[in-house]
C-alpha positions as a Markdown table, in Angstrom:
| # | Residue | x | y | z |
|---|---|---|---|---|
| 1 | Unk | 24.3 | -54.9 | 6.9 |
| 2 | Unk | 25.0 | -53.6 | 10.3 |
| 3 | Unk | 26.6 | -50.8 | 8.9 |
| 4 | Unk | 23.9 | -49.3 | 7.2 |
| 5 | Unk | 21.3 | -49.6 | 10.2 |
| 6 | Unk | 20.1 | -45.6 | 9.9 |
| 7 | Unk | 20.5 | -45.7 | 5.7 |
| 8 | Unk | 17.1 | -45.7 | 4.8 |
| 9 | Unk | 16.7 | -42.5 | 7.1 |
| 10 | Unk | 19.4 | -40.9 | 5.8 |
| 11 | Unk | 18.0 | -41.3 | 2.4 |
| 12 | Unk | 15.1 | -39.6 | 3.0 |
| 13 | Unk | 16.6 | -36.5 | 4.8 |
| 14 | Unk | 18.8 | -35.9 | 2.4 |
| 15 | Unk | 16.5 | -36.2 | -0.4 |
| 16 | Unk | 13.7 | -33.8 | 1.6 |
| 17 | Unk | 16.6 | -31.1 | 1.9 |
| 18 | Unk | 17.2 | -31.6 | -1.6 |
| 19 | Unk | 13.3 | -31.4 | -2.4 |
| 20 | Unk | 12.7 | -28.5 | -0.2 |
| 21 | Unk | 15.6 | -26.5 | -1.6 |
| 22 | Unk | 13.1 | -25.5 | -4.9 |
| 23 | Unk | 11.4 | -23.3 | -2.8 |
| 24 | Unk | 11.5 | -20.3 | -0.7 |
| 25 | Unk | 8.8 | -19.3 | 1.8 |
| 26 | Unk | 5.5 | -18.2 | 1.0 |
| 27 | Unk | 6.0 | -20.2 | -2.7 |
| 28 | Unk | 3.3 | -22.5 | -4.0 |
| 29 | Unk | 4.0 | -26.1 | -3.9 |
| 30 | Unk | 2.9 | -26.6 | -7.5 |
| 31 | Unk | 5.9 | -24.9 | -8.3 |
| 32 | Unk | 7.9 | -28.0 | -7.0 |
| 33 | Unk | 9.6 | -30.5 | -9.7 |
| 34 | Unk | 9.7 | -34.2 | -9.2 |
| 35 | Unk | 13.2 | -35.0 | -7.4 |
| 36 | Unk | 15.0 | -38.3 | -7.6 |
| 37 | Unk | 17.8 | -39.2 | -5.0 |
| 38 | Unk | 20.6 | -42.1 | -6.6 |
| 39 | Unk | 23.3 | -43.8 | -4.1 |
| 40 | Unk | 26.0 | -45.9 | -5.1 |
| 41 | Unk | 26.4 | -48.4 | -2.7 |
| 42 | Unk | 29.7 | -50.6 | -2.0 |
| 43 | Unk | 28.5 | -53.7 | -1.1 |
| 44 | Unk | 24.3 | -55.2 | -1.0 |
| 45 | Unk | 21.6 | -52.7 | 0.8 |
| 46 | Unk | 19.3 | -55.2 | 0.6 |
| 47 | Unk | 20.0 | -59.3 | 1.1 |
| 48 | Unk | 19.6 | -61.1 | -1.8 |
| 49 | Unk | 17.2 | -64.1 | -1.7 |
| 50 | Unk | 19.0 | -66.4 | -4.3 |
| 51 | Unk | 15.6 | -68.8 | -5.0 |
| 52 | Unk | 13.8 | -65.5 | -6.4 |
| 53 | Unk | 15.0 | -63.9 | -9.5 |
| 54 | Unk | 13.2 | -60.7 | -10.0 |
| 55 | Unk | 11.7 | -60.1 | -13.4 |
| 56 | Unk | 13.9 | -57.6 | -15.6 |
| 57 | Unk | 11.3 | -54.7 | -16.4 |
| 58 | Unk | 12.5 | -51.3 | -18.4 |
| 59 | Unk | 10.6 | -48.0 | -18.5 |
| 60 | Unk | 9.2 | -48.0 | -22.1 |
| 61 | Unk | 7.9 | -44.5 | -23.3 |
| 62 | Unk | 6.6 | -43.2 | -26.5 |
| 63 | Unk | 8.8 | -41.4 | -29.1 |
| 64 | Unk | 7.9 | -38.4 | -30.1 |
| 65 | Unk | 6.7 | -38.2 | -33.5 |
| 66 | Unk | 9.7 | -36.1 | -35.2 |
């Protein structure tokens, strides 16, 4: 876990670069689009606590009516 002792930083710059890249200056910000940053990790970011087994939960949206 030492390894990964600035991750959570680097995360989050690289995702604000990514972010701010949709606009250029003097643009509104409601022109911005939701972003979503995914890393593949090697190994466990986070320790696993083997007594608590988190609930499985899926995203469940409406079909559209065809």
């Amino acid at each position: 876990m030492a390894n990964y002792k600035h991750l959570p930083a680097r995360i989050v710059y690289n995702w604000a670069d990514i972010y701010s890249q949709q606009l250029k200056s003097g643009e509104n910000y409601g022109q911005l689009k939701p972003t979503y940053a995914i890393w593949l990790l090697a190994e466990n970011f986070i320790p696993v606590d083997k007594r608590v087994q988190p609930p499985l939960q899926t995203a469940r949206r409406p079909r559209p009516h065809v």
